[in-house]
ROVO-778380 format. One record per residue (C-alpha): residue in three letters; y, z negated, x negated. Coordinates in steps of 0.25 Angstrom, whole numbers, plus 5000, padded with zeros to 4 digits. Layout:
% residues N
ALAYZX
...
***
This chain:
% residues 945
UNK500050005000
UNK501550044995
UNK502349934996
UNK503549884988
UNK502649834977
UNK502249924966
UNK500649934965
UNK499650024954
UNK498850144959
UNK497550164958
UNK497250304951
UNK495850374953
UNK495250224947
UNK496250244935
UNK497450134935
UNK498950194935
UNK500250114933
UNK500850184944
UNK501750104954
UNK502350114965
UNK503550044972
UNK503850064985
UNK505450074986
UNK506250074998
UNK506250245002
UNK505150264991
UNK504450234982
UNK504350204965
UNK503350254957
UNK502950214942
UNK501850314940
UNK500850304929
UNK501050414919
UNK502250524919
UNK503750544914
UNK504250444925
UNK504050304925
UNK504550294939
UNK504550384950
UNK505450344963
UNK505350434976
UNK506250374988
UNK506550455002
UNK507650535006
UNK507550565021
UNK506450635025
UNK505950735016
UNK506750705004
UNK506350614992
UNK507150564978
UNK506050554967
UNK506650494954
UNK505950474941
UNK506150404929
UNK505550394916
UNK505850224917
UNK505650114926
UNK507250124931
UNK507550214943
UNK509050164945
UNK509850304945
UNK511350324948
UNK511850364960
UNK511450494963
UNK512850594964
UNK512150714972
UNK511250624983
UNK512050564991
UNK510950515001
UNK509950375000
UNK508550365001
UNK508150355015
UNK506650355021
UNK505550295021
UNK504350375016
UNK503050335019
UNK502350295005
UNK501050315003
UNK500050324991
UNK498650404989
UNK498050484977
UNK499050434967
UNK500150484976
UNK501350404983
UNK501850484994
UNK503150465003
UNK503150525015
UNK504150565024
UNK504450655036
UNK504450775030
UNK504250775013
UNK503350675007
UNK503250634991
UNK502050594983
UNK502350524969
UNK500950534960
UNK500750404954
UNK500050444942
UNK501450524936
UNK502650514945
UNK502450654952
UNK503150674963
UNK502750794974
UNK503450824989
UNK502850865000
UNK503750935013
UNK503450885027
UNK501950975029
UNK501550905016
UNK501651015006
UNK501850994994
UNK503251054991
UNK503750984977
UNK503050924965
UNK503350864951
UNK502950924939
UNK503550884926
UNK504350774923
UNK505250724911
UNK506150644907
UNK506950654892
UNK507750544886
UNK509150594884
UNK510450534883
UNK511950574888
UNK513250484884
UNK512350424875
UNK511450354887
UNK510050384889
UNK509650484900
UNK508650564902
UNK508350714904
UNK507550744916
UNK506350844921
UNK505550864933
UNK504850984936
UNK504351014953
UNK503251124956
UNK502751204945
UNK502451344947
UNK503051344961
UNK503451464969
UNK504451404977
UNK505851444978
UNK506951374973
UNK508551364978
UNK509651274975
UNK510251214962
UNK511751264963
UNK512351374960
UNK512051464947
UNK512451604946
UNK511151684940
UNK510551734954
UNK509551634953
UNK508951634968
UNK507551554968
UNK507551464956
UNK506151464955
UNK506051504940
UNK507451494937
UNK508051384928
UNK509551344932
UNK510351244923
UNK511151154933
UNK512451124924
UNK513851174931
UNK514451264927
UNK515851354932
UNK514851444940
UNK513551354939
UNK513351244950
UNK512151154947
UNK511451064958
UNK510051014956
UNK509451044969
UNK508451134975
UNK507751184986
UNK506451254988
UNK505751354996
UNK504751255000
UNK505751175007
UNK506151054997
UNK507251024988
UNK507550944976
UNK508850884971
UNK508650844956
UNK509650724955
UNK510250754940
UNK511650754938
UNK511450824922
UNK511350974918
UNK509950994926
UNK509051124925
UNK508151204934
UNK507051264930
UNK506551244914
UNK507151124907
UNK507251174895
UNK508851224892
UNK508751394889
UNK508851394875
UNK509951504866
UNK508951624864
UNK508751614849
UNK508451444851
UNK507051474858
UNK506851604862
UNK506851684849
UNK507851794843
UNK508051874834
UNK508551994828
UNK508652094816
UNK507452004811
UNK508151884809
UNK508151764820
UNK509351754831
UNK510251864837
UNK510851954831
UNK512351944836
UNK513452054833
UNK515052024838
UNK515852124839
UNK517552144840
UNK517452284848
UNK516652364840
UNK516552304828
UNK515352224824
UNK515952094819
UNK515052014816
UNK513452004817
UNK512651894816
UNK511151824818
UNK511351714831
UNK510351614833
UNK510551634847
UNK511751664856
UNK512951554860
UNK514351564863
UNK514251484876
UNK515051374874
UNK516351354867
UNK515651284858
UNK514951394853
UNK516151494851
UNK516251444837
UNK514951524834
UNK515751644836
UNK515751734822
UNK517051744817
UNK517351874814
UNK516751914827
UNK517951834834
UNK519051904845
UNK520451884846
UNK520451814862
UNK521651794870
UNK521451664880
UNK520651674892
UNK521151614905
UNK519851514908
UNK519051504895
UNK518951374895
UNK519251364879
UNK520451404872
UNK519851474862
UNK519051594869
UNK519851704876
UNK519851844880
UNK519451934867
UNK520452044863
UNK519552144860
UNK518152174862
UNK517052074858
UNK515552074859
UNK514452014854
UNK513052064854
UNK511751974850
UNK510352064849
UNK508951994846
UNK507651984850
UNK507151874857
UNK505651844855
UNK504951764867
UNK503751664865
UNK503551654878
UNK503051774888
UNK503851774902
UNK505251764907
UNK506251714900
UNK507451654905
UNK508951704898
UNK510451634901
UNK511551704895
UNK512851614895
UNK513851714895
UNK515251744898
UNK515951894899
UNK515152024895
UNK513752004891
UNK512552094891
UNK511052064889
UNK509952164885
UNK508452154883
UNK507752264876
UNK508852334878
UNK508952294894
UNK510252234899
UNK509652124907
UNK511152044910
UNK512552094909
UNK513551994915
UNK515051964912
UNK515751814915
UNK517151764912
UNK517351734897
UNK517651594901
UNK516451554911
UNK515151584905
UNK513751564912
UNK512451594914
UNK511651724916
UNK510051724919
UNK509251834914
UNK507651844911
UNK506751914902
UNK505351934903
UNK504751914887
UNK503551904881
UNK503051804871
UNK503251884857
UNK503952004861
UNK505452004857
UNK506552044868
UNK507752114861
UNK508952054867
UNK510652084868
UNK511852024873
UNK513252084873
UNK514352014876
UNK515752034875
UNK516151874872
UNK517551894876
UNK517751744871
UNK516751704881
UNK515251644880
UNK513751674878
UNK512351624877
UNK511051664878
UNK510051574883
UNK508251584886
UNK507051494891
UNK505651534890
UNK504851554901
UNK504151434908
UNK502851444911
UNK502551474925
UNK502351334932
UNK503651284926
UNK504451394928
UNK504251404942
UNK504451264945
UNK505651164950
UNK506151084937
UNK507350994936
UNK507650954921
UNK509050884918
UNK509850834907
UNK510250694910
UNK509650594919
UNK508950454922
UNK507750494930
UNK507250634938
UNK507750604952
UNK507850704962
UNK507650734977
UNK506550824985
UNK507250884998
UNK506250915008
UNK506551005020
UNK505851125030
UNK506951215026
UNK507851235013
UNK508951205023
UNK508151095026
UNK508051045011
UNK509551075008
UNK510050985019
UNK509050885014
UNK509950895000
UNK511050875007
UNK510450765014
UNK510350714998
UNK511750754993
UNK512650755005
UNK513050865016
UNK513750975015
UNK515050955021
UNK515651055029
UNK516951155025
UNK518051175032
UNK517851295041
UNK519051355033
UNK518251355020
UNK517351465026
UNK518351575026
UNK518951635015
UNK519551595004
UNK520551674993
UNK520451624980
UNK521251684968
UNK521351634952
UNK522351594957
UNK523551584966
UNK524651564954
UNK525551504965
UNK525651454978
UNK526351594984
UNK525351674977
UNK524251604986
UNK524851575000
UNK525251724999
UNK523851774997
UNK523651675010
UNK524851755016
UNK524351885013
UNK522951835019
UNK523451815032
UNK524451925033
UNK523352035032
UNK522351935043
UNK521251915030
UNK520651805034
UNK520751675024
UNK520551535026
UNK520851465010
UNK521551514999
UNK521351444987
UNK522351384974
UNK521451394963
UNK521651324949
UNK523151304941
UNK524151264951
UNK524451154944
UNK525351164932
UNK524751214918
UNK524751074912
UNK524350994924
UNK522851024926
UNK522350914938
UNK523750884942
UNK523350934955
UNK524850994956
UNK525451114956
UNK526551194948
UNK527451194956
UNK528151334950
UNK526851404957
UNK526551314968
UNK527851254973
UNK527451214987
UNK525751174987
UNK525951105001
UNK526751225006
UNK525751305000
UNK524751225007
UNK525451245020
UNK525651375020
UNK524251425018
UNK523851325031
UNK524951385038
UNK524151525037
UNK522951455040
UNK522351455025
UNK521851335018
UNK522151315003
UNK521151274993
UNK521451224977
UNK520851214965
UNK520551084959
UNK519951024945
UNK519250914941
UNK520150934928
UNK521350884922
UNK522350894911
UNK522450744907
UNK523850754905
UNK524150774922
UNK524350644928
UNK522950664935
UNK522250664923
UNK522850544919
UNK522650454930
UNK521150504930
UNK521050464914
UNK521750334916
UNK520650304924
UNK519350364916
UNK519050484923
UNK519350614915
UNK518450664906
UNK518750664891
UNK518050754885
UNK518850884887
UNK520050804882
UNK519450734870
UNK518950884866
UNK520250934870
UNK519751044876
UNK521051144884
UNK520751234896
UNK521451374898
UNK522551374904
UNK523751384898
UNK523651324883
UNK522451254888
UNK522451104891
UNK521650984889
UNK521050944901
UNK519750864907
UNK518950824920
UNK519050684928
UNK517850614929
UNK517350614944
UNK516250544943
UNK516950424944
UNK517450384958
UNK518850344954
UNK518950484945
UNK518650554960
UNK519750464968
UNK520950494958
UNK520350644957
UNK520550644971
UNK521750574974
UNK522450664964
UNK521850794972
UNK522350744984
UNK523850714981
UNK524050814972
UNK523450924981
UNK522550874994
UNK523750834999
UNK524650954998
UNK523451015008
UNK522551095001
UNK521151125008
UNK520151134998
UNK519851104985
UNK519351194972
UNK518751094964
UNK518251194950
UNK517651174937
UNK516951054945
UNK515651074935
UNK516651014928
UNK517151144920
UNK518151044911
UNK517851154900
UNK517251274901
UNK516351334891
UNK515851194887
UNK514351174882
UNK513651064890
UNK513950964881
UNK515350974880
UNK515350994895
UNK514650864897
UNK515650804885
UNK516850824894
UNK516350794906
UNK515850634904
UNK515550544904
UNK515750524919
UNK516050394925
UNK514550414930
UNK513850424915
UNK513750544906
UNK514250684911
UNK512850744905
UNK512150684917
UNK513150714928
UNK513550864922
UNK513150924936
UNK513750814945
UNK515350834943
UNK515750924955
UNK515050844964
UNK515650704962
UNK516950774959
UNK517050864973
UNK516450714980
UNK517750644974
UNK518750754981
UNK517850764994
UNK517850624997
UNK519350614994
UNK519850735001
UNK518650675012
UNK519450545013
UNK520950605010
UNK520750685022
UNK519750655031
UNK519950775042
UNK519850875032
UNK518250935027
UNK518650945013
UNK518351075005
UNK518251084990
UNK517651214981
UNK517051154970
UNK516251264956
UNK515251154954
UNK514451064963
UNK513250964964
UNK512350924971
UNK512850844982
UNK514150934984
UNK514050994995
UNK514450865001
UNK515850864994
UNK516550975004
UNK516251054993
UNK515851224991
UNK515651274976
UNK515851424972
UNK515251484960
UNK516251484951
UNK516851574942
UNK515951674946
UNK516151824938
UNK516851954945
UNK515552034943
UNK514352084952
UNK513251984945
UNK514251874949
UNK514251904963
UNK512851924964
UNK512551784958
UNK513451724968
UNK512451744979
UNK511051664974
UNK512051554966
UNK512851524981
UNK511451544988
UNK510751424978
UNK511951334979
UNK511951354995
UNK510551304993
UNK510951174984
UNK511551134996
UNK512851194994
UNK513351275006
UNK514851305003
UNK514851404991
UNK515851524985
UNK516051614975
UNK517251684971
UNK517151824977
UNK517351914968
UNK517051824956
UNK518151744949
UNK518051804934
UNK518351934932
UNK517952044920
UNK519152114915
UNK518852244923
UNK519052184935
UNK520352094932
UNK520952224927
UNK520652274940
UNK520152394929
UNK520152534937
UNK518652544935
UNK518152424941
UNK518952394953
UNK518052464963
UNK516752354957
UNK517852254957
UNK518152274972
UNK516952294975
UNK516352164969
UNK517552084977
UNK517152144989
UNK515552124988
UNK515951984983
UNK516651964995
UNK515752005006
UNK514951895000
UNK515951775001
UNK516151815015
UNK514751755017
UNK514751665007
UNK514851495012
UNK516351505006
UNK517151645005
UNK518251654994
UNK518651734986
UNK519251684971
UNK519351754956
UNK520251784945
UNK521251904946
UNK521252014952
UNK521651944965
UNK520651934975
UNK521251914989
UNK520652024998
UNK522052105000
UNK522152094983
UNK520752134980
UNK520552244989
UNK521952284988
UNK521652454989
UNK520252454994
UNK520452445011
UNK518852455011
UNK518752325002
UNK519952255010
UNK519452285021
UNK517952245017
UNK518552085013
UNK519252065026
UNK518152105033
UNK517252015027
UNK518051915029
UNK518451925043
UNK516951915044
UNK516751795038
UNK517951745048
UNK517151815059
UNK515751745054
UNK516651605055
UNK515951545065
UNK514651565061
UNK515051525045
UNK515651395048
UNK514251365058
UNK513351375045
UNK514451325036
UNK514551185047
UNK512951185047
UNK512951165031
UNK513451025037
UNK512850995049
UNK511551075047
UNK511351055029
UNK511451215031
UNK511751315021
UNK512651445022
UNK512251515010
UNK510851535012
UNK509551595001
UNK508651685010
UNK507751595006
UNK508251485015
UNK507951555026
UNK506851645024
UNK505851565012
UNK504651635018
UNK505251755014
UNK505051754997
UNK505851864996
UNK507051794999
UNK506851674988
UNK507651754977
UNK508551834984
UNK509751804978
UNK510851884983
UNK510751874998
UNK510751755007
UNK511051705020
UNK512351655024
UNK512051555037
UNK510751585045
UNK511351725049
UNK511651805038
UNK511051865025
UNK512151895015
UNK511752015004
UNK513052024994
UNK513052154987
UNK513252124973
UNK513252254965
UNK514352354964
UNK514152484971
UNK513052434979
UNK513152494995
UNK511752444996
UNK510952324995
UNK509652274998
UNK509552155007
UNK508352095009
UNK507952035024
UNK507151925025
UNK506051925032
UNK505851835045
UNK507151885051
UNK507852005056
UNK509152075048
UNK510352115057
UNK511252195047
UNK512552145050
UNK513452265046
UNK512352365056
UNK511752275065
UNK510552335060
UNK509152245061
UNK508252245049
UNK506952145049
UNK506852045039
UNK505752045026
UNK506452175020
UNK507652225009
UNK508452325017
UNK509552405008
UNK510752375015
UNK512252435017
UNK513352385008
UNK514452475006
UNK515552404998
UNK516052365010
UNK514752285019
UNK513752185013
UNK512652185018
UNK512352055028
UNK511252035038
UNK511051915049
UNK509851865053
UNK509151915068
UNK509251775076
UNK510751755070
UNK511851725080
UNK513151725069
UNK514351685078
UNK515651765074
UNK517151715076
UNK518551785079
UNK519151865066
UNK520051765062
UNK520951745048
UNK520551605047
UNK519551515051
UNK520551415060
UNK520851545069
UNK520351545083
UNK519451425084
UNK519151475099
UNK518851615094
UNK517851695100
UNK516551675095
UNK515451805094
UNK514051745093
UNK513351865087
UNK511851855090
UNK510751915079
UNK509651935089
UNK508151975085
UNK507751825083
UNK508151675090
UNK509451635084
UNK510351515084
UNK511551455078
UNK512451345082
UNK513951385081
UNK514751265075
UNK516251225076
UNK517051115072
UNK518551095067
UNK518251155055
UNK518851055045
UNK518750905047
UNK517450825045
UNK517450795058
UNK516050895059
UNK515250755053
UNK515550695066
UNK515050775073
UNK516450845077
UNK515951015078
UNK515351115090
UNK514051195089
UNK513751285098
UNK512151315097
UNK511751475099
UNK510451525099
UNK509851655102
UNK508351675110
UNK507951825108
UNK506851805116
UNK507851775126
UNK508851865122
UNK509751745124
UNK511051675117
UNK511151535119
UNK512451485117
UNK512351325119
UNK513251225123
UNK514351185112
UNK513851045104
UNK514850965100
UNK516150975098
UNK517450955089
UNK519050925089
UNK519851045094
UNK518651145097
UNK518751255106
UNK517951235118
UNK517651375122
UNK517651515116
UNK517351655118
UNK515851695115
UNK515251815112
UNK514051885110
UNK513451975101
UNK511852015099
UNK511552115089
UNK509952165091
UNK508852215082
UNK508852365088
UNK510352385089
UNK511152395077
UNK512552325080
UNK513552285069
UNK514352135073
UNK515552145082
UNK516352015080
UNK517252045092
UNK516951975105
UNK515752035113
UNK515552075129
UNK514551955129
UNK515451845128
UNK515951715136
UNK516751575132
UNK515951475127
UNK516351335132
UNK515251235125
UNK514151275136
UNK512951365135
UNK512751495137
UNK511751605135
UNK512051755132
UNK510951845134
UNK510951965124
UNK511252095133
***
């Protein structure tokens, strides 16, 4: 009997030291051989658990940051064949006494999830012991895999993948993922964490071996133009930090001119052509595929045997990762090239050796700095069901306002305050529909980084500016650091009080602008740090009236171009402990500081903050992430698409982009005559996909990109934009329905095929269509010329091709129609999408008509949801839905009576119908239809004619 006294097991006649302690939610198990000591496994609800291991006797742990939630549930213990299971509702887990193993089971009893290999590694960060962590689930698996942020390398299914979770400008790291058979897991690790192999990809030339001309390394020649400067043997290839500059070969050095966001005051923009080439022959010892990164900023080209297997170009002064893989066999040498045109930016070439088979397709969490393995199993019937589950863990999602839905103009930047309210002006002048307009960075004096001021040469009048961007109906969001110049009185009164960072100011490192300035974080993670952050945010520009909040560089990016251990040098230590073990956590607790306070600064409003980095857990902060500062090129675009899909399925559902890509290659700045037509054409294709993006805005560098500027004497393209976005204003009711559900239902706008079809495989690693709410499937076109795309269907339901009307049946690719124009969009037979009035913004006829257009072909439903649209007053219970469903046995629509109801709702509104049918090809019509009545709260049924 399990009680609260340990006991020893009995064994197949063999004694074993293996305890158990029956703990209030759970129980504690000291197993009798294995890496852990202790095992503890305690409920959370009912079909989730928390297993924690330790390689000691103590299981005392800080607070977790991301989970939110307590242990709740009593599990039914039990014991049998040197097993202890808890059992709940509808998961079950079942410790083995003889090593610590734990393995899940969902509600039917399969077995979903096990434990494989577990390690721990003594290590140290600040000069305090910690320890390095490693557990591996279900070897050999074939199980699909989704989740873990947001990384730009068209990574779909990460079954097989490795993903490094350590943000990043464009990188966004949470440790949580859900699987095709219906479970999740939330690895509760604060340090740089890794998915897949724990082994660090190494330079090419450290394992995997190079060489060339017979001699070992690379052969590396630098050019200035055409002139071979310098040539060399490189053990292996790295310029990817400033550090590493030094390196560079003396008489192969450019004369540079400043760049405007390198983030170091040496490197610049080369006068002059540069390049450098590295040749070599890599020779494997291991047959099978190996993994490649290449760290990489502007032009760079990859050949082997003479195939180009990646050409990719990134601004000089935000360099990343690129994926590419090679299949090579033991012995058999692989000549390899890179160009690359440095132009003062940075490079590296990195490789891992294949795993064997069982391991490589397998879930494995290893992190840097920890005190125990602890993590979270998240059962469910559903992914939806999982991801609400985490939420369950690490807090809601809290609902936007509805204005955040529609469009937003961004620029960098609005150089003063005329410069944007007559962007705003123009806007509404030429009846564009726009909802935000954004202030992005340097408003502020030069010298007075975090002053939360303005110079008032540019921005005279910020609360008239304010005012009169609300008078036409536009809300204003601005762009807000973590980061302060410590001679602003901001910063002052933060370091009186121990809570900047020192690091950046002990190296004296400067930004970019101007002649560069010293500068630093604050420390968040102490709760004093985020009351004075707040307080200073709220009197220096809350309280003028601005709407929404930009929180960048909240990775923290306090220097750019850092290598990790300079990073985690200038960012710690935290109030919290060492920086190496919170490296990932810094945009959560830093958005939770501002949305508690602008939560409690003014309590009728739902805040709105857009933050590059997030956590686990942020979703609950009021806060959407975008991707960074994403490139102007077609790679870029179509990397967009699997990055916002897997964060979506973090539990994320507010996400954007830049459309159109923030960086821009030369050819394109210069508006060069050659490259406008790609140029327009990329804004364009970019654009159609914000429209169904969570979030639609538009942002980048120069040339401007307001719609009357970018498609300034192309009518087709003009008229293109406005389209799409009159239709996003047009899809209004039913957008802001699955944007409320993310709240009220733990839903999820930005949907993996695989969410909603996982019988059908051929959707697991589609990774550049998706569906956008229950309704439609999204396929972007994301190559230059393209009039054409194949889309697969899935199979299981029919496709209604939005732009014909034309029916096609699930489980097949059709080739479908794109002119530059169109992309190519399909909604599900059994849809009902309920369309509102062409308006300008979205506070413009609240009692509009409303067109319920019906998808027939299939029984549908959907429950139409309204509320005030920007206080929290939803939470209590303050909204209207108005519950639809379709019978096509019947041939019925139900519209049933009104639930619910909200401050200053409109009681009735016209109501009409529209049913589109497999056999008769009709393309939408958003005008009011013959079929149509006032809807007053109370049923009715429309029968389709």
């Amino acid at each position: 009997m399990l009680g609260g006294v340990a006991f020893a097991v009995l064994l197949s006649g063999t004694a074993l030291a293996s305890e158990v302690e029956r703990v209030p939610h759970g129980v504690v198990v000291t197993p009798d051989q294995g890496a852990a000591k202790r095992v503890r496994v305690l409920a959370y609800g009912d079909a989730g658990f928390r297993v924690t291991a330790v390689p000691t006797s103590d299981l005392t742990l800080p607070k977790s940051l991301m989970v939110t939630a307590d242990a709740v549930g009593d599990p039914v213990v039990s014991e049998a064949r040197g097993l202890v299971t808890l059992k709940l509702p509808k998961a079950s887990a079942e410790i083995r006494l003889s090593d610590g193993r734990v393995q899940f089971r969902d509600a039917s009893g399969k077995l979903v999830l096990d434990e494989a290999r577990r390690r721990f590694t003594a290590t140290s960060a600040d000069g305090k012991p910690f320890l390095a962590t490693e557990q591996q689930f279900n070897r050999g698996t074939d199980e699909g895999f989704y989740g873990l942020g947001q990384h730009q390398n068209r990574q779909m299914n990460y079954n097989g993948e490795d993903v490094e979770l350590a943000q990043h400008n464009m990188d966004i790291g949470i440790p949580f993922l859900v699987s095709t058979r219906n479970y999740g897991v939330l690895w509760d690790n604060n340090s740089i964490t890794r998915f897949g192999n724990p082994v660090p990809y190494a330079h090419v030339g450290q394992g995997l071996k190079v060489s060339s001309g017979g001699k070992p390394g690379w052969k590396a020649e630098y050019f200035l133009g055409e002139k071979l400067a310098v040539t060399r043997q490189e053990p292996f290839i790295d310029y990817q930090f400033i550090k590493d500059q030094a390196n560079w070969p003396e008489a192969a050095k450019a004369q540079t001119v400043a760049s405007p966001q390198s983030g170091q005051n040496t490197a610049g923009v080369v006068v002059g052509k540069q390049s450098v080439v590295w040749s070599g022959s890599v020779t494997p010892d291991k047959t099978g595929t190996h993994k490649f990164r290449l760290y990489s900023s502007s032009y760079v080209k990859v050949f082997a045997d003479g195939k180009e297997v990646l050409s990719r170009w990134r601004q000089n002064w935000n360099p990343w990762f690129h994926n590419f893989e090679l299949a090579m066999t033991a012995g058999k040498p692989v000549d390899l090239r890179i160009e690359w045109e440095p132009n003062a930016g940075y490079l590296a070439l990195f490789h891992s050796d294949p795993l064997a088979k069982l391991d490589r397709n397998s879930l494995w969490f290893s992190s840097d700095v920890g005190r125990a393995i602890d993590y979270y199993y998240v059962g469910g019937r559903s992914m939806d069901e999982v991801i609400a589950g985490y939420r369950g863990l690490t807090g809601k999602a809290e609902m936007m306002p509805n204005w955040a839905y529609g469009f937003w103009q961004s620029r960098q930047r609005y150089e003063t305050q005329e410069q944007l309210l007559g962007v705003v002006r123009e806007y509404r002048k030429r009846d564009i529909p726009i909802d935000n307009i954004v202030q992005d960075w340097f408003y502020w004096p030069e010298d007075q980084w975090g002053c939360h001021c303005f110079d008032a040469k540019r921005f005279p009048d910020p609360v008239g500016m304010v005012n009169e961007a609300h008078a036409l109906n536009t809300r204003v969001m601005i762009s807000v650091w973590p980061k302060f110049y410590p001679g602003t009185k901001n910063a002052q009164e933060l370091m009186a009080k121990g809570h900047l960072y020192l690091g950046n100011l002990k190296a004296k490192e400067k930004d970019w602008v101007g002649p560069g300035y010293e500068n630093t974080d604050y420390d968040p993670y102490a709760a004093e740090a985020r009351a004075i952050y707040f307080r200073q945010m709220k009197e220096g520009l809350a309280d003028k009236g601005f709407d929404a909040w930009w929180m960048d560089a909240t990775e923290p990016d306090i220097h750019s171009n850092l290598s990790i251990e300079q990073r985690i040098d200038r960012m710690g230590p935290t109030a919290q402990g060492p920086a190496a073990a919170f490296f990932n956590s810094f945009p959560l607790v830093h958005a939770e500081g501002v949305a508690n306070g602008l939560r409690a600064a003014f309590p009728d409003k739902r805040p709105f903050i857009l933050t590059r980095s997030g956590y686990g857990g942020i979703q609950r902060t009021s806060s959407a992430l975008w991707s960074g500062d994403i490139t102007a090129r077609w790679d870029d675009l179509r990397d967009q698409i699997s990055a916002g899909i897997n964060l979506s399925m973090s539990g994320v559902p507010n996400w954007t982009h830049d459309i159109g890509g923030f960086a821009l290659e030369d050819r394109y700045t210069n508006q060069e005559p050659a490259h406008v037509a790609e140029w327009r054409e990329l804004n364009l294709r970019w654009f159609q996909f914000g429209a169904f993006s969570p979030l639609f805005r538009s942002h980048g560098e120069s040339p401007k990109r307001e719609i009357f500027e970018i498609a300034a004497g192309d009518q087709a393209m003009y008229e293109s934009m406005i389209a799409y976005d009159r239709l996003r204003y047009r899809l209004m009711p039913y957008i802001y329905t699955i944007a409320a559900d993310t709240w009220h239902k733990d839903g999820t706008m930005m949907r993996g095929l695989v969410m909603d079809f996982p019988r059908d495989k051929r959707t697991w690693n589609i990774d550049d269509q998706y569906m956008f709410g229950p309704a439609f499937l999204v396929a972007p076109v994301t190559e230059f010329g393209a009039r054409t795309r194949d889309v697969y269907l899935p199979e299981g339901a029919g496709w209604y091709d939005f732009a014909s009307g034309v029916l096609y049946k699930g489980g097949q690719t059709v080739k479908a129609a794109a002119p530059r124009e169109t992309m190519p969009l399909f909604v599900r037979a059994g849809s009902i999408v309920p369309t509102g009035a062409a308006i300008s913004h979205v506070g413009e006829q609240p009692d509009g008509p409303i067109v319920l257009h019906v998808f027939t072909g299939a029984d549908g439903a959907f429950s139409l949801y309204e509320d005030d649209g920007v206080s929290p007053a939803y939470k209590q219970g303050k909204f209207a839905r108005v519950p639809v469903k379709w019978d096509e046995g019947a041939a019925t629509l139900t519209i049933g009576a009104r639930q619910s109801g909200f401050d200053g709702m409109e009681k009735k509104r016209a109501v009409s119908v529209r049913f589109y049918t497999p056999g008769r090809a009709v393309v939408p019509d958003f005008a009011e239809s013959p079929q149509n009545f006032v809807y007053d709260g109370t049923a009715i049924t429309v029968r389709r004619p």
